[in-house]
C-alpha positions as CSV (number, residue, x, y, z in Angstrom):
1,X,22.8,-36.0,-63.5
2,X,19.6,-34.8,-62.5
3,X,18.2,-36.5,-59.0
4,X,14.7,-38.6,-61.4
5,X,18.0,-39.8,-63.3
6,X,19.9,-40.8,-60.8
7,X,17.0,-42.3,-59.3
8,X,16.8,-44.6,-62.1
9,X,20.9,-45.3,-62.8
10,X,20.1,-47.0,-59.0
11,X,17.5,-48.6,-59.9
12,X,19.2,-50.4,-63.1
13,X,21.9,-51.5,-60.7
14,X,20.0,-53.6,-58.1
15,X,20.7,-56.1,-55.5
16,X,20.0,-59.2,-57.9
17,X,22.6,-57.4,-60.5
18,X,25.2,-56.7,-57.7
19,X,24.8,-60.0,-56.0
20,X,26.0,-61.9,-60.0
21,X,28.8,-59.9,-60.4
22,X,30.2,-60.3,-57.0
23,X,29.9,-63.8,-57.4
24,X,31.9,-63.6,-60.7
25,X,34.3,-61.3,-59.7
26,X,35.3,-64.0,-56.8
27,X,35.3,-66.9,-59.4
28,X,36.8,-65.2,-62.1
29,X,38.3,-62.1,-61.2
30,X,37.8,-58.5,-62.8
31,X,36.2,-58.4,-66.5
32,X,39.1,-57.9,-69.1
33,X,38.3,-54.2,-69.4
34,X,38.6,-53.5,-65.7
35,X,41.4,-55.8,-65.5
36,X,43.6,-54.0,-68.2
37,X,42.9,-50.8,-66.4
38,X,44.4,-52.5,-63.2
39,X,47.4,-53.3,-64.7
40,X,48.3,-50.2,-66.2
41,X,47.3,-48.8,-63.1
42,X,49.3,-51.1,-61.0
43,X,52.8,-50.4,-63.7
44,X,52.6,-47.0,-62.7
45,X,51.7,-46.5,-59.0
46,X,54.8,-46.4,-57.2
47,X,54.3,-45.0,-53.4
48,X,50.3,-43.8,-54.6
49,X,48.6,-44.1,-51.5
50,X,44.9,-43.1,-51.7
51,X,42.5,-43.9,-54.3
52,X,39.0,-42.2,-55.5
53,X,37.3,-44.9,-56.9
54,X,34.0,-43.7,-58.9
55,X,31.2,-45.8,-59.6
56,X,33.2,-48.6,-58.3
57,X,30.8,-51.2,-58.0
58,X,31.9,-54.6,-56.7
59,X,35.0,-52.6,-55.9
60,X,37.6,-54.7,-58.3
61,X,40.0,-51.7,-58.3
62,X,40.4,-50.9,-55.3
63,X,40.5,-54.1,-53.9
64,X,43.4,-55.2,-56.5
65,X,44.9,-51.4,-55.8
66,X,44.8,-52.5,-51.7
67,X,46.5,-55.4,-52.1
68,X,48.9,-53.8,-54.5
69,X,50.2,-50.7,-51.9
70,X,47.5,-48.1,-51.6
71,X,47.0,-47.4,-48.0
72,X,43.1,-46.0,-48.3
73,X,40.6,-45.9,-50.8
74,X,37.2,-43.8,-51.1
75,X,34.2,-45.5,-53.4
76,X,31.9,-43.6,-54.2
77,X,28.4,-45.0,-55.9
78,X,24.7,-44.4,-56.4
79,X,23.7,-47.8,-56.1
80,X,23.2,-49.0,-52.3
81,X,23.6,-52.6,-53.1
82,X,26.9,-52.4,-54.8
83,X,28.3,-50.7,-52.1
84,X,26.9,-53.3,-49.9
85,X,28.3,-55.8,-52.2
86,X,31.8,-54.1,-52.1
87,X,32.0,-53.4,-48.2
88,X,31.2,-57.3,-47.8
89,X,34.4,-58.2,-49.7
90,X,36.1,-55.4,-48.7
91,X,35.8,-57.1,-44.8
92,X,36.4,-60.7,-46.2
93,X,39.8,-59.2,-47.9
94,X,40.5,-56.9,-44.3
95,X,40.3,-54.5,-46.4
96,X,37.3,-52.8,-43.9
97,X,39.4,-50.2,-42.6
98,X,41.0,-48.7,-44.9
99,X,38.1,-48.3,-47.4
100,X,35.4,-45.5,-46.5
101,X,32.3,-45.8,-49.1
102,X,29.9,-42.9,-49.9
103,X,26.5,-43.8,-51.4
104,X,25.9,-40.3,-53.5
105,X,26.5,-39.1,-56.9
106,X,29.5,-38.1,-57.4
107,X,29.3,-34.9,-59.0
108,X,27.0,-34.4,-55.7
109,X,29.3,-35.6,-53.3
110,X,33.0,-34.0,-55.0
111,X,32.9,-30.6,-53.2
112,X,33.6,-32.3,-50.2
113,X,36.1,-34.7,-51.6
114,X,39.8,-33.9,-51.3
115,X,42.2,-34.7,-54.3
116,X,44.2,-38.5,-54.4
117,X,46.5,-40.3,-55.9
118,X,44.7,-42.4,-58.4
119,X,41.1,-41.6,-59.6
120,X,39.1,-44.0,-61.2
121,X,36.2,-44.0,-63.2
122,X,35.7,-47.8,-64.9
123,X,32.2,-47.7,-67.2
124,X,31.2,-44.6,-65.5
125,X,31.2,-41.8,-68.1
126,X,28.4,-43.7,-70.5
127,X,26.2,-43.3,-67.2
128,X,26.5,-39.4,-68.1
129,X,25.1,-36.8,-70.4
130,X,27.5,-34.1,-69.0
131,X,30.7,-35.9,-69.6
132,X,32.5,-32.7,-69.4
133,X,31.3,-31.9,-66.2
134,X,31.8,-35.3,-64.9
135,X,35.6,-35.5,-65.8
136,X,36.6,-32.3,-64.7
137,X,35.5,-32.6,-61.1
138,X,37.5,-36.1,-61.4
139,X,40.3,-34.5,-62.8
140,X,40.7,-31.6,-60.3
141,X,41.0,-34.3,-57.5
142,X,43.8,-36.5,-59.6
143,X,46.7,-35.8,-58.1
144,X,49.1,-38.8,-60.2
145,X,46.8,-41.1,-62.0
146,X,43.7,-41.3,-63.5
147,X,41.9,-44.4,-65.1
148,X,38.8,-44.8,-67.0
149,X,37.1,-47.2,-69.2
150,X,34.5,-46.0,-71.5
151,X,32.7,-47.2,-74.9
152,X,34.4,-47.2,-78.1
153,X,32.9,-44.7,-80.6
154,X,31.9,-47.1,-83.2
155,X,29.3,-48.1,-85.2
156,X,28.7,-51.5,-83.2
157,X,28.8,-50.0,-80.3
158,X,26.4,-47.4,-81.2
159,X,23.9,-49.6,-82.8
160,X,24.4,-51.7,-78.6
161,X,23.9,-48.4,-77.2
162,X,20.6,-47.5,-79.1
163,X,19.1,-51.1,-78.7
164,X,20.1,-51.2,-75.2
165,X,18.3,-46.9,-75.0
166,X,15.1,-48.3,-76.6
167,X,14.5,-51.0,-73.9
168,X,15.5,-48.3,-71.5
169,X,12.6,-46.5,-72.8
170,X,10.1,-48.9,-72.8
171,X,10.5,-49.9,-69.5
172,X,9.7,-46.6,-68.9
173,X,12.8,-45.8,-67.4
174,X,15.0,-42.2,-67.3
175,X,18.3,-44.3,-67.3
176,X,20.5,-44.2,-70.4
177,X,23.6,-44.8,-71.6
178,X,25.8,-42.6,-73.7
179,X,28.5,-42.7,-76.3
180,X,30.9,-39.6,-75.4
181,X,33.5,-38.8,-78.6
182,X,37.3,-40.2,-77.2
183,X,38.7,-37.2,-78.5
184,X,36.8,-35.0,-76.4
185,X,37.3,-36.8,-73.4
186,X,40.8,-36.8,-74.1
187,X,40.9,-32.5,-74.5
188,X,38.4,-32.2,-71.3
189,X,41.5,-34.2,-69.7
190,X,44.5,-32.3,-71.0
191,X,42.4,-29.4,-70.1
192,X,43.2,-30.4,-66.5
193,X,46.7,-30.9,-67.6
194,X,46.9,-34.4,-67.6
195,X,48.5,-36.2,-70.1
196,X,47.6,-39.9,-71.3
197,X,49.7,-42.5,-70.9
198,X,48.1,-45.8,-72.2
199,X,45.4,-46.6,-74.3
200,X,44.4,-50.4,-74.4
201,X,40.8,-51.6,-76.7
202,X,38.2,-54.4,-76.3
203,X,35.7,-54.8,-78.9
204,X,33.7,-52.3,-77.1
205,X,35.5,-50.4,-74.4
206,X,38.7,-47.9,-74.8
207,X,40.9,-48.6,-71.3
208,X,43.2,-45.2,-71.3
209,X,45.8,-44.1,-68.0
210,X,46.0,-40.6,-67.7
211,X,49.2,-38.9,-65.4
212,X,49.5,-35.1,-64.1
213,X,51.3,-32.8,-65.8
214,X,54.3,-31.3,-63.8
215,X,54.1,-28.4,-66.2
């Protein structure tokens, strides 16, 4: 992600859009697509301690992955109100202390990242072009788990993803959104020898679990 397009990803996740969905997430919990990455997430932790949380937004998985055992959590995300939004429930769960948030791309920020026990990237790979990039620096730090939702590759989604592109463009804005092929997500992954373990649907995301390979 170049820094003009990650200037604008920022932009298209402001204060006024963080500020709604923290409010929802503390009426109604995680959307169904985040929450049925949760729960796999949660069947198959065991003692996981840390979490890499990418693009975490209002912070719904690693608040749920906190209360659920993991001792630390790293989020990582471009958009300063987010993180914002995410620290404040972070301290109204005492969660404070054992959650450290960088504002940064990640691809930007992953060299100095060490590996953890879950890695988590929920509506994150639509936000870029180089999805084979993106995934392998997430993979390389995966040391049991990895989550991600992405968009189904379907026709309906497309035809979302185009409309939703267009006004994109004429608001005169680099931000975009992208439909990456499930398949090859899923060889950039085994790639990295990990090997998928669940794979849930919504009408427009695909929810998959992903663990590391001993071989």
């Amino acid at each position: 992600m170049n820094c003009c397009q990650a200037e604008h990803v920022g932009r298209a996740f402001d204060r006024a859009t963080a500020d709604h969905d923290l409010r929802r997430f503390r009426r109604r919990g995680p959307i169904p697509s985040t929450r049925l990455l949760i729960e796999a997430l949660q069947a198959r932790q065991g003692t996981a301690a840390t979490l890499l949380d990418i693009g975490g937004g209002v912070g719904a998985i690693h608040h749920a992955l906190l209360d659920s055992g993991v001792r630390d959590a790293i989020h990582v995300d471009l958009s300063s109100d987010y993180i914002n939004a995410a620290r404040d429930e972070a301290a109204r769960r005492g969660h404070g202390d054992h959650v450290q948030f960088i504002r940064d791309d990640f691809l930007n920020a992953a060299p100095e990242l060490g590996a953890a026990d879950i890695v988590t990237l929920d509506r994150v790979v639509c936000c870029y072009p180089d999805m084979d990039r993106l995934l392998t620096a997430a993979a390389q730090r995966t040391r049991r788990l990895f989550g991600a939702v992405y968009p189904r590759d379907t026709w309906w989604v497309h035809a979302g993803v185009a409309l939703t592109n267009l006004l994109q463009r004429m608001r005169r804005t680099d931000f975009r959104v992208y439909v990456h092929a499930p398949a090859a997500i899923d060889a950039v992954l085994r790639g990295q020898r990990l090997e998928r373990q669940t794979l849930r649907r919504t009408f427009i995301w695909e929810i998959v679990t992903y663990s590391r390979s001993a071989a």
